[in-house]
Every structure is written in structure tokens, then in C-alpha cells.
C-alpha positions as CSV (number, residue, x, y, z in Angstrom):
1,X,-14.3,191.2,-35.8
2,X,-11.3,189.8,-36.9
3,X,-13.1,186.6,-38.9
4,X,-14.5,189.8,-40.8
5,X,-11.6,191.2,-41.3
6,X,-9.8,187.8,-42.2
7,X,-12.6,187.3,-44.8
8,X,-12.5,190.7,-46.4
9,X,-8.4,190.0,-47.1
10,X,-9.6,186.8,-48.1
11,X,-11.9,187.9,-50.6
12,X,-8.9,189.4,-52.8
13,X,-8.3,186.6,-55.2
14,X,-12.2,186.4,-55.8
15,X,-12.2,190.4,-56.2
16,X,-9.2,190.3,-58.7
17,X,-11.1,187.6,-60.4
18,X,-14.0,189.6,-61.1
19,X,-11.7,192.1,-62.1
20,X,-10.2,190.6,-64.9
21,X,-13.2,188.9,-65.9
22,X,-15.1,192.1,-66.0
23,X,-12.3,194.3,-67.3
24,X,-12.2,192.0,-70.1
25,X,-15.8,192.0,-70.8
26,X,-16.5,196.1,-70.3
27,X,-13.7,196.3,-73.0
28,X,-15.9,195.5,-75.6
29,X,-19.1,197.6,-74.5
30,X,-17.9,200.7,-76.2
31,X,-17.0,199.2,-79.4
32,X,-19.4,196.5,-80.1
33,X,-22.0,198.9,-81.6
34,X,-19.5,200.1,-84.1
35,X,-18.7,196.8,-85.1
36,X,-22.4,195.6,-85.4
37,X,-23.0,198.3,-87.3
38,X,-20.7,198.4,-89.8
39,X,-20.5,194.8,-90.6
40,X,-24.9,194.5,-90.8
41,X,-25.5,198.3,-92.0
42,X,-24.6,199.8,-95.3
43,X,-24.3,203.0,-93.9
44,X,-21.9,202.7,-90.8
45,X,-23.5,206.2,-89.6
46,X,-26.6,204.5,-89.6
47,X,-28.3,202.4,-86.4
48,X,-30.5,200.4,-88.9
49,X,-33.2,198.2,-87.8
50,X,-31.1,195.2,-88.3
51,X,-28.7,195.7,-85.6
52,X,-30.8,196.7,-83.4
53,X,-33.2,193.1,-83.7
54,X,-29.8,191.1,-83.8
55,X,-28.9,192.5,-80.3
56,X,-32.4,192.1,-79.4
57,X,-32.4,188.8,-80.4
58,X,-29.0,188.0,-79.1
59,X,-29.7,188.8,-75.5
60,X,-33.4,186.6,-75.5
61,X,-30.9,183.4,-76.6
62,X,-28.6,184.5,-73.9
63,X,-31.7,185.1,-71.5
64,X,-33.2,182.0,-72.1
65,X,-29.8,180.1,-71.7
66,X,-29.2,181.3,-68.3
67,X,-32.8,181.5,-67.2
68,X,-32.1,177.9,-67.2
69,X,-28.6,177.5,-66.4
70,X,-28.0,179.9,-63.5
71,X,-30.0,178.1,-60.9
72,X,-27.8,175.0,-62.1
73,X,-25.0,176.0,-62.4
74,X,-25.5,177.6,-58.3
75,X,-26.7,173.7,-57.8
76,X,-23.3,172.7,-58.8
77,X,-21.3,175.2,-57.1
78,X,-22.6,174.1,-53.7
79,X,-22.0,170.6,-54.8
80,X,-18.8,170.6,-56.1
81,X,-17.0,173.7,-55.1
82,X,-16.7,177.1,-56.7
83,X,-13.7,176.8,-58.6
84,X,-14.9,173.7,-60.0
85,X,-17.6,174.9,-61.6
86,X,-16.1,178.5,-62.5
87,X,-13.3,176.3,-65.1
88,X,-15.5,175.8,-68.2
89,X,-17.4,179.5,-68.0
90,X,-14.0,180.9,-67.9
91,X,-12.4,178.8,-71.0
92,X,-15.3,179.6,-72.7
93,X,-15.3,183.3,-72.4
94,X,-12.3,183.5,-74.7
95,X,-13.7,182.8,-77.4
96,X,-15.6,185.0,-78.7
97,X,-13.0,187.7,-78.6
98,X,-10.3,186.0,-80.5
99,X,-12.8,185.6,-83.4
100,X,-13.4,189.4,-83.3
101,X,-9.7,189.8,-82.6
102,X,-8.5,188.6,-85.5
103,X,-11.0,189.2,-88.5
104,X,-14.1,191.7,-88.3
105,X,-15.9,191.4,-91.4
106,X,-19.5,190.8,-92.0
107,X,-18.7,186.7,-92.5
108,X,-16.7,187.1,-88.9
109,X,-19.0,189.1,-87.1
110,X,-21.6,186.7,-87.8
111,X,-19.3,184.0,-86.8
112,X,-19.1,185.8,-83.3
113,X,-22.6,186.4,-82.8
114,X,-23.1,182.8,-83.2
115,X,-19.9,181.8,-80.8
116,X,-21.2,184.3,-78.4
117,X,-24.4,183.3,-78.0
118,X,-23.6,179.2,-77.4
119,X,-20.6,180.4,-74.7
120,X,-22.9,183.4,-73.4
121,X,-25.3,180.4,-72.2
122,X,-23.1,179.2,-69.7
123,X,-20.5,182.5,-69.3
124,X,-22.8,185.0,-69.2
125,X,-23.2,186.5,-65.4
126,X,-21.4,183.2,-64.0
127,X,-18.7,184.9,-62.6
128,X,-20.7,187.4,-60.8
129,X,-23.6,185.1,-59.8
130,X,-20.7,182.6,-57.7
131,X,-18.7,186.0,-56.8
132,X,-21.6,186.8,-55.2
133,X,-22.3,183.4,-53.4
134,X,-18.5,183.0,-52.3
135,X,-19.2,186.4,-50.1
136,X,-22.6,185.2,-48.8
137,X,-20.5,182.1,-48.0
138,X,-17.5,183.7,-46.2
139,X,-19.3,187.2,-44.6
140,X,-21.0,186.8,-41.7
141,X,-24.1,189.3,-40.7
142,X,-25.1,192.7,-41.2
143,X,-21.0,193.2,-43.0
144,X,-21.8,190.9,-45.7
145,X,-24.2,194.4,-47.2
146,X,-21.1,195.8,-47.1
147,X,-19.2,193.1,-48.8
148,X,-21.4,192.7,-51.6
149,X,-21.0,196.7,-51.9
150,X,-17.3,196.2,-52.3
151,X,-17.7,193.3,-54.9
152,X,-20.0,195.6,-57.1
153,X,-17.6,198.7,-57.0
154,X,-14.3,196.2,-57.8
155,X,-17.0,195.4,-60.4
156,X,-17.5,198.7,-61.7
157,X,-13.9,199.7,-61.4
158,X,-13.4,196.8,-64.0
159,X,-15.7,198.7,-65.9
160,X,-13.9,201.8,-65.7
161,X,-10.5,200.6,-66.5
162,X,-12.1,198.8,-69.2
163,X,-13.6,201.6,-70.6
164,X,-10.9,203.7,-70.2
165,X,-8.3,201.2,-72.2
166,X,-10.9,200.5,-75.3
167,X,-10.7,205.0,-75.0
168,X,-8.0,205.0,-76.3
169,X,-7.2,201.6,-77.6
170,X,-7.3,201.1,-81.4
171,X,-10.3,198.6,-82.4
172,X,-8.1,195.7,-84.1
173,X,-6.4,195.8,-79.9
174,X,-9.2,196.0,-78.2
175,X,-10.6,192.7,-78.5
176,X,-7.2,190.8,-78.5
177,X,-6.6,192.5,-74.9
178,X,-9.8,191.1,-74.2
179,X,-9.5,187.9,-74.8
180,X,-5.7,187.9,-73.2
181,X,-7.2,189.0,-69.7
182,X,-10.4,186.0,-69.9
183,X,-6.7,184.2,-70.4
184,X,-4.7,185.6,-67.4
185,X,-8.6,185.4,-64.7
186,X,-9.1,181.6,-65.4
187,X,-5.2,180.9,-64.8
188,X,-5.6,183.1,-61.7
189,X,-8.5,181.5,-60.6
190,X,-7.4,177.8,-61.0
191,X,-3.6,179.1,-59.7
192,X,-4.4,181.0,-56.5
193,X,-8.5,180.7,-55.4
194,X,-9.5,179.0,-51.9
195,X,-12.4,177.6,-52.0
196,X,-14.0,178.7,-48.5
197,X,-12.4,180.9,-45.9
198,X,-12.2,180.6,-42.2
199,X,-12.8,176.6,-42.5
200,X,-12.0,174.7,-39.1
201,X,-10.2,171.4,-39.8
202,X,-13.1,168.8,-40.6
203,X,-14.5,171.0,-43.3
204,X,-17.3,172.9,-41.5
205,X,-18.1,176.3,-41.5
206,X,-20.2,178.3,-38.7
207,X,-23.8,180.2,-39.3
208,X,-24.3,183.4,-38.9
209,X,-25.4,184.3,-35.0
210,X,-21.5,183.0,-34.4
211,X,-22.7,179.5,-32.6
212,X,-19.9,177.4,-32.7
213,X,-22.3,174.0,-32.7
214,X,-24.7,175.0,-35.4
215,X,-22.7,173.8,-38.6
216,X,-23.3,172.8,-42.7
217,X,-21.5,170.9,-45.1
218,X,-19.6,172.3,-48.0
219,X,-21.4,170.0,-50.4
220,X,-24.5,168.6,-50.0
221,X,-26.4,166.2,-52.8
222,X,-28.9,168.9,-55.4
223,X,-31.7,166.4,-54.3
224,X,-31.7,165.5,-50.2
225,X,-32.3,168.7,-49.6
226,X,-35.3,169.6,-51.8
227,X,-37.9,169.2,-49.0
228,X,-36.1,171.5,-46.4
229,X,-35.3,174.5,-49.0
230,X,-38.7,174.4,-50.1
231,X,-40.3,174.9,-46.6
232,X,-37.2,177.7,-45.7
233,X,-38.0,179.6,-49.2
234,X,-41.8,179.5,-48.6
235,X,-41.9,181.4,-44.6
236,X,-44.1,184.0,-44.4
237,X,-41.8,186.5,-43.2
238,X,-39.9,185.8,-45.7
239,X,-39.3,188.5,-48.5
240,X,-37.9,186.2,-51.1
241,X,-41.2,185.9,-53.2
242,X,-41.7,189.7,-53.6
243,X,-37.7,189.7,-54.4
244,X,-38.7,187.5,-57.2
245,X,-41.5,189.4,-58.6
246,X,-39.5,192.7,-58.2
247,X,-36.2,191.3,-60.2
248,X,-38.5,190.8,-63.0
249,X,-39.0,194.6,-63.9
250,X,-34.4,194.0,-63.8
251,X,-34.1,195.5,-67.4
252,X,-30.8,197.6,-67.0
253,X,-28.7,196.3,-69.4
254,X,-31.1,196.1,-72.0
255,X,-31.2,199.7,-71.1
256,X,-27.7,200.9,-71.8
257,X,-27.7,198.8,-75.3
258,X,-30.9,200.9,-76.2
259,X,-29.4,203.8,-74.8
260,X,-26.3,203.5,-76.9
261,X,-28.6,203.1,-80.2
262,X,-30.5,205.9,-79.0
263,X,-27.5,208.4,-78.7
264,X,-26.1,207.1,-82.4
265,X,-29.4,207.5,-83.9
266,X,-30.4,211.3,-82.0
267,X,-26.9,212.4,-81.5
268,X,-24.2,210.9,-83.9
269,X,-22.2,209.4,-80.7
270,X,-19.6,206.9,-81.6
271,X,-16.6,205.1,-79.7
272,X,-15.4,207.9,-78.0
273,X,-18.2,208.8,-76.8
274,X,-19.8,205.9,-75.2
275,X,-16.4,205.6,-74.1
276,X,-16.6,208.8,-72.4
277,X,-20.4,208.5,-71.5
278,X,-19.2,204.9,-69.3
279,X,-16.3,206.1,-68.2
280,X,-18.1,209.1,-66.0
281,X,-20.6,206.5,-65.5
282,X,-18.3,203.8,-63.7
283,X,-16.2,206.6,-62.1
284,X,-19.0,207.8,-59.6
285,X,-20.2,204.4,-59.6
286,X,-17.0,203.1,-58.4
287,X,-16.7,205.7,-56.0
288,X,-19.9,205.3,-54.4
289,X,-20.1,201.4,-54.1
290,X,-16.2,201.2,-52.5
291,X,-16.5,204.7,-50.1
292,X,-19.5,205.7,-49.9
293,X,-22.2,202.6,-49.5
294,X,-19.9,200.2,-47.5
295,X,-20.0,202.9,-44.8
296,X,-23.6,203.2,-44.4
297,X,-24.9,199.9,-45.3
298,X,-25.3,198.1,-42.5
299,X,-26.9,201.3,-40.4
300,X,-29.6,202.4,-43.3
301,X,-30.2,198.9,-44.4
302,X,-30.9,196.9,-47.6
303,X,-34.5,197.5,-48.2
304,X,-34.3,201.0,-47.8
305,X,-31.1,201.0,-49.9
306,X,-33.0,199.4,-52.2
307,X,-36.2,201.2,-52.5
308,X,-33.9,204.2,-52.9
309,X,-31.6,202.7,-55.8
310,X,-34.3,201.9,-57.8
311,X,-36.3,205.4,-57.9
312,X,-33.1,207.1,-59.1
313,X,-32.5,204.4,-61.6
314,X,-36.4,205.4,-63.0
315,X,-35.2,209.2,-62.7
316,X,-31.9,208.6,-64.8
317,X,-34.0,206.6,-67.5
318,X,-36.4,208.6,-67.5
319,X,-34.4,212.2,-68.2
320,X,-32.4,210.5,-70.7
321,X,-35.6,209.2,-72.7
322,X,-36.0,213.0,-73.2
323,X,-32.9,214.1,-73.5
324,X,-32.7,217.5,-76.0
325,X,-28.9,217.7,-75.7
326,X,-25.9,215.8,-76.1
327,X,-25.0,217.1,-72.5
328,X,-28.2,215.7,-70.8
329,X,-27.2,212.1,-70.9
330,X,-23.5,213.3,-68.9
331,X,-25.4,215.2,-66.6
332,X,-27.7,212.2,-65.3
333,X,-24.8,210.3,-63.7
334,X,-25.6,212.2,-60.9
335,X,-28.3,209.8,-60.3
336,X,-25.9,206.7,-61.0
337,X,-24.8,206.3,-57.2
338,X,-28.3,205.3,-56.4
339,X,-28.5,203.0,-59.4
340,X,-25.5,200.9,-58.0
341,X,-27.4,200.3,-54.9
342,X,-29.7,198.4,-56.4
343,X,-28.2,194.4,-57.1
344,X,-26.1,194.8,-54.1
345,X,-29.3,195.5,-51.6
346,X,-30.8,192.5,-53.6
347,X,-27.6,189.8,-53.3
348,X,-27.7,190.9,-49.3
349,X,-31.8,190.6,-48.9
350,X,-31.8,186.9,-50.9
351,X,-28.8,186.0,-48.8
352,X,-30.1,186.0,-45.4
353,X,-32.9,184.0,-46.3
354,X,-31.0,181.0,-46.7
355,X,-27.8,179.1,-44.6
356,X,-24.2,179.2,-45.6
357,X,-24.5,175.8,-47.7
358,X,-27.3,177.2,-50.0
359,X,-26.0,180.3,-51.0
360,X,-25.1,179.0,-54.8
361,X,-28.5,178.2,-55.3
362,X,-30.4,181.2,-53.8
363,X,-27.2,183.5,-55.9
364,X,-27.9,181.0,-58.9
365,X,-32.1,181.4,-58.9
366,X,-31.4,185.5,-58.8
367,X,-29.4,185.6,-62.0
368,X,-32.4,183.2,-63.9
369,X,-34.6,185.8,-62.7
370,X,-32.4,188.5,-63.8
371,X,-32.5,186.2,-67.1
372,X,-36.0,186.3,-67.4
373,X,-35.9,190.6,-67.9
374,X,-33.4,190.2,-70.2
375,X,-35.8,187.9,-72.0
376,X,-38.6,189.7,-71.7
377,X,-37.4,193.3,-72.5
378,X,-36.3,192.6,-76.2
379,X,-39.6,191.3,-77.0
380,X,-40.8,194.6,-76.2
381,X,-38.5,196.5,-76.7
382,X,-36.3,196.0,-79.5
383,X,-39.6,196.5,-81.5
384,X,-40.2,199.6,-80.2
385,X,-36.6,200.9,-80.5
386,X,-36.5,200.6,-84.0
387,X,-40.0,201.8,-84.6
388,X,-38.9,204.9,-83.1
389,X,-35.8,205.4,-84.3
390,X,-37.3,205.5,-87.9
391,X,-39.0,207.3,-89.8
392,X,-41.8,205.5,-90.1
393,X,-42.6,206.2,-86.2
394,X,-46.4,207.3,-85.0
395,X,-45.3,210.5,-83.6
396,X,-41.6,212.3,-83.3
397,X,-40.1,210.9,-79.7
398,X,-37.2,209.3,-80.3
399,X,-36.4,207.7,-76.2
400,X,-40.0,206.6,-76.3
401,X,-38.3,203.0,-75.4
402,X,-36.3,204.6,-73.2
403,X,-39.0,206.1,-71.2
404,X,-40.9,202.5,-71.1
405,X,-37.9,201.0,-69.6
406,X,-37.9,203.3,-66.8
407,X,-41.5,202.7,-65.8
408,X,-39.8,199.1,-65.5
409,X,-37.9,200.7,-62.3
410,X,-40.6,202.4,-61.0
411,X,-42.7,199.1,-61.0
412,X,-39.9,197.5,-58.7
413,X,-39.8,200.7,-56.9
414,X,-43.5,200.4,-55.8
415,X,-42.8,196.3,-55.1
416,X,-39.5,197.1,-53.2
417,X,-41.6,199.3,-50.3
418,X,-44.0,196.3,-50.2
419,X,-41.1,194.2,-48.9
420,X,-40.8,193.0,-45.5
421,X,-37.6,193.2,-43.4
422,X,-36.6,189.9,-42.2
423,X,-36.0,189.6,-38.2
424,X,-32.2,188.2,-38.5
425,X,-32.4,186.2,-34.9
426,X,-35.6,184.4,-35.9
427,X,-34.3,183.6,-39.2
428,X,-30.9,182.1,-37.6
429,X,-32.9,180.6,-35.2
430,X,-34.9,178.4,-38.0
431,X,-31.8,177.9,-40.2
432,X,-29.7,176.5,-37.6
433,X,-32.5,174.1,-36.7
434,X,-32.1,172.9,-40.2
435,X,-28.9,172.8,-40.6
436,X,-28.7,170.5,-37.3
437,X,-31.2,168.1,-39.1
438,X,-28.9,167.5,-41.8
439,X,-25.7,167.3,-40.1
């Protein structure tokens, strides 16, 4: 109990990290349509079709990208260390926002979208994807649900202060602020980060049933190792493979960029009102994933959790798709708590299906999985958006994307109840065996 406790106070440089990071990054969610609009459209009250293929086009480059480099980069982190490998992402991240920070003309924006599609390959979800392997390394058993809980509401509470300064934040601030606070996380990170908790003094770290001689190394070679992951990834009680198929139908943030096009295009919103659209959002987000899901976590359990968060993500997508008011999207953060229970219930599953000194990979191959959606879903999407949003569309139904995404959901809700809960001792039981092989 108290190496849980130690590794929750522990986990406060990581958590402010993936504060600033993400308070930095949220900053720009708000605005960013504005700006792509008005430097591509020659009406700015417009959401032509142009913007809405550039976006769709920018996140398959960004998708491809860390398809490829997630897994990699969660090779490297178990290799070399955490903070090693988090260094370059982090440099990189401040890029793009100076550019929009100090010019945003049509010549400048264009100069961004480049910029931030070459840094997004290595920045985008980096910080989140070894966030989320530093807890599976440092929390222990049925708590580390609860941990990964806590990193995804510090997450969201980025979001929310983020949201809540580009409010009321004029635009020429909001990206310098932005690109000051990718600035003050790297310096943080490189200044005060540790990179394992609770180590004993040759280096070792203990597995999860609390055995004091079942131990792994903090680095181990990409390659010696291929032959034992392979056989732990491929047990038949393991749920991984159905994990893998289920993150596929992962389209969320697809989602809110449609979303956001959708509400310009049927409603006239604007800054302020995504603004205030995200900030309700993250507020009962936040709530639930700091109060509310820590607390019963560990008793209800991920796959339920997760079976749950995914059918209210289909309901919120779905009501908004037909939304016939500008009130209806506000009123469907009601289903947002069970949306947030989603990528935790996910990052706790994958991580007990591997030991402590594997967690970078297993963390690394969710976010190129969580890549391919984001590839995927502009293909389809983006095509349909724009149909729709014209006036050139088959029939009048404006969220007609928007209701195609949420069947997404409901096809990983289906997949979800097909997954089979891992027994934790016999699992511990075959990891420690190879863990002792190694060692």
C-alpha cells in the first residue's frame, strides 16, 4: 500500500508534464478552425470544402506517420529510457505554434500545415502514449486502472484550462502561449523527471504479484526479445488481439474536427462557442476521470468499464448527428463521463498483458493502432462531410458523417463484450517465468 501510494506522489512530474503538454496543445483546438478557414475560404463564414479535405488530409499524413512511429518510438523508450526519448517530440512541438504566433496569413498557414504535419509524425500522441507506459511501469495491480484514470482526467483538465484561456484569450496570444508552455514541459521534463519509481539499488524493478525474486531489466535490446513477446502477445486467454481489432473503429478525434465543421456549417458557431462547447465537455470529463472512475475502477473492472464507455460515446455521436438545435450538442455531455472511460479501460487491459520491461512497446503498438483510425476515417469521411455540408448533397441531413462515425462506436461496442477477462495470477505466473529467462 505504501509502494502505491509512493508511486501516485511520484507520478506528479509525469502528470504536470502532460499538463503542460496538453494545455498547450488544447489551446489551439478552438481556434484552429477559424484560422483554417479564413486563410483557405473566401468567405470566412463559410466551412468550404477545402478546409475541410486539408484537415482530412492532414490527420492521414499524421496517421500514417505514427502508425509507424509509435510502436518505435515505445521500442526506444524501453531501451533507452523515457526521458530520452520524450527530448526531441517535445522540441519539436514548438514549432508549429511560433509560425502561427507570429504571422497568420494564407502564405503562413500553409507554412504551418506543412511544419505540423513533419513534427506531428513524431509529436503527435508521444507524450501520452509514454505517459501512459511510465504508469504501467510504476503501478502495480488492480490500482494502476485507477492510475491511468487519473492520468486521463489531468489530461482533460489540460483541456479545460486550455480551453478556458484560448475563451477568452485574443487569437494573435493564443498561439504564442502555446508555444511558451511546449517551452516551459520540455525544460520540466529534462529538469525534474525520474525515470522509474520505487527502483532498488542494482536497477531492478519487481512484477506485479509483489515477488521480490521475480525481476526485469530497465532496458533490454528491441531484438533479443522478439521470440518471447511474440509467444506472450499470442496466449489464448489473452484479449490483446480483439483489443486490436476493437481500437480500429477509435475515430474520436476525427469526430470532434467534424463536429466542429458540422456546428459552423448548421449553426454559425465560432470561437466562443467551441470554446464553450469543450469547456462543458472537459469539465464533466475532468470530474468524472479524477472523482468519480478512480473510485470504482478496480471493483467494476476494465472490460465492463469499457463496454460501457463505448455505447455512450455511440449515443453522444449519434444525438448530435441529428441535432435540430444549437442546445442539443450542450445537452449531450451528459453522456461524456462514459466517453472518458473508454482509452483508460483500454491502456489498463493492454497493460496486464505484458511485464514491467515491455510496457513502451505494448503503450507504443496502441497509439499505431489508434493511428490507423485516424487514417482510415478521413478517407471516408472527410468525403462525406463535405458532400453533406453542400449543397450538392443527395438528400438534406447535414450530421450524416456524424451518424457514420458513431456506428464506428457501436462496432467496438459489440467487439468489447466479445473480450475475455484475463485471470491476473495466471498471467503473473507466465510473465514472471519469462522474465526469469531473461534475467
Amino acid at each position: 500500500m505504501v509502494m502505491m501510494e509512493d508511486g501516485f506522489v511520484g507520478m506528479r512530474h509525469m502528470l504536470t508534464i502532460v499538463f503542460l503538454s496538453g494545455f498547450a496543445g488544447f489551446m489551439e483546438g478552438p481556434v484552429i478552425t477559424d484560422v483554417t478557414v479564413a486563410a483557405v475560404c473566401s468567405s470566412p463564414d463559410d466551412a468550404c470544402s477545402l478546409a475541410v479535405y486539408l484537415t482530412g488530409f492532414q490527420q492521414v499524413a499524421i496517421g500514417l506517420g505514427t502508425m509507424v512511429m509509435m510502436p518505435v518510438i515505445g521500442n526506444l523508450s524501453d531501451r533507452y529510457g523515457i526521458k530520452a526519448v520524450l527530448t526531441l517530440p517535445m522540441c519539436l512541438s514548438i514549432l508549429p505554434p511560433v509560425i502561427l504566433g507570429y504571422k497568420r496569413d494564407t502564405h503562413f498557414f500553409y507554412m504551418f500545415y506543412i511544419i505540423k504535419i513533419l513534427t506531428a509524425l513524431v509529436c503527435e500522441g508521444t507524450v501520452d502514449c509514454l505517459a501512459s507506459a511510465y504508469v504501467a511501469e510504476n503501478i502495480q495491480g488492480r490500482t494502476r486502472i485507477s492510475a491511468f484514470s487519473v492520468l486521463a482526467g489531468v489530461k482533460t483538465m489540460s483541456s479545460l484550462c486550455g480551453t478556458l484561456v484560448a475563451r477568452f484569450l485574443p487569437l494573435a496570444l493564443i498561439f504564442k502561449v502555446s508555444a511558451i508552455s511546449f517551452l516551459v514541459a520540455m525544460v520540466y521534463m529534462r529538469s525534474f523527471l525520474k525515470e522509474r519509481l520505487n527502483n532498488d539499488e542494482n536497477g531492478y524493478h519487481q512484477q506485479d504479484d509483489g515477488d521480490s525474486n521475480d525481476v526485469t531489466m530497465l532496458a533490454e535490446p528491441m531484438l533479443n526479445n522478439t521470440t518471447i513477446t511474440t509467444s506472450a502477445l499470442n496466449k489464448k486467454q489473452s484479449s490483446l488481439k480483439d483489443m486490436m481489432i476493437l481500437m480500429k473503429t477509435r475515430y474520436m478525434i476525427f469526430f470532434l474536427l467534424t463536429m466542429q465543421y458540422f456546428l459552423k456549417a448548421r449553426f454559425g458557431f465560432d470561437k466562443n462557442q467551441f470554446a464553450d462547447l469543450m469547456l462543458l465537455i472537459t469539465i464533466v470529463g475532468s470530474i468524472s476521470q479524477l472523482f468519480v472512475l478512480p473510485r470504482f475502477a478496480s471493483t467494476i473492472g476494465e472490460r465492463k468499464l469499457l463496454s460501457a464507455g463505448l455505447f455512450m460515446e455511440f449515443t453522444n455521436m449519434a444525438v448530435v448527428s441529428i441535432s435540430w438545435a444549437p442546445w442539443v450538442p450542450y445537452l449531450t455531455t451528459l453522456f461524456v463521463p462514459g466517453a472518458m472511460l473508454v482509452m483508460p479501460s483500454v491502456c489498463g487491459i493492454a497493460s496486464r498483458q505484458v511485464g514491467p520491461g515491455e510496457q513502451g512497446k505494448m503503450q507504443g503498438c496502441i497509439s499505431g493502432v489508434k493511428s490507423f483510425g485516424k487514417v482510415v476515417a478521413p478517407f471516408v469521411f472527410s468525403p462525406l462531410t463535405a458532400l453533406f455540408l453542400s449543397n450538392n448533397a443527395p438528400f438534406y441531413f447535414p450530421g450524416f458523417s456524424l451518424l457514420c462515425i458513431s456506428l464506428s462506436s457501436m462496432i467496438g461496442f459489440f467487439q468489447s463484450l466479445m473480450i475475455k477477462d484475463v485471470p491476473p495470477s495466471q498471467l503473473n505466473k507466465e510473465i514472471n517465468s519469462t522474465s526469469r529467462e531473461e534475467v
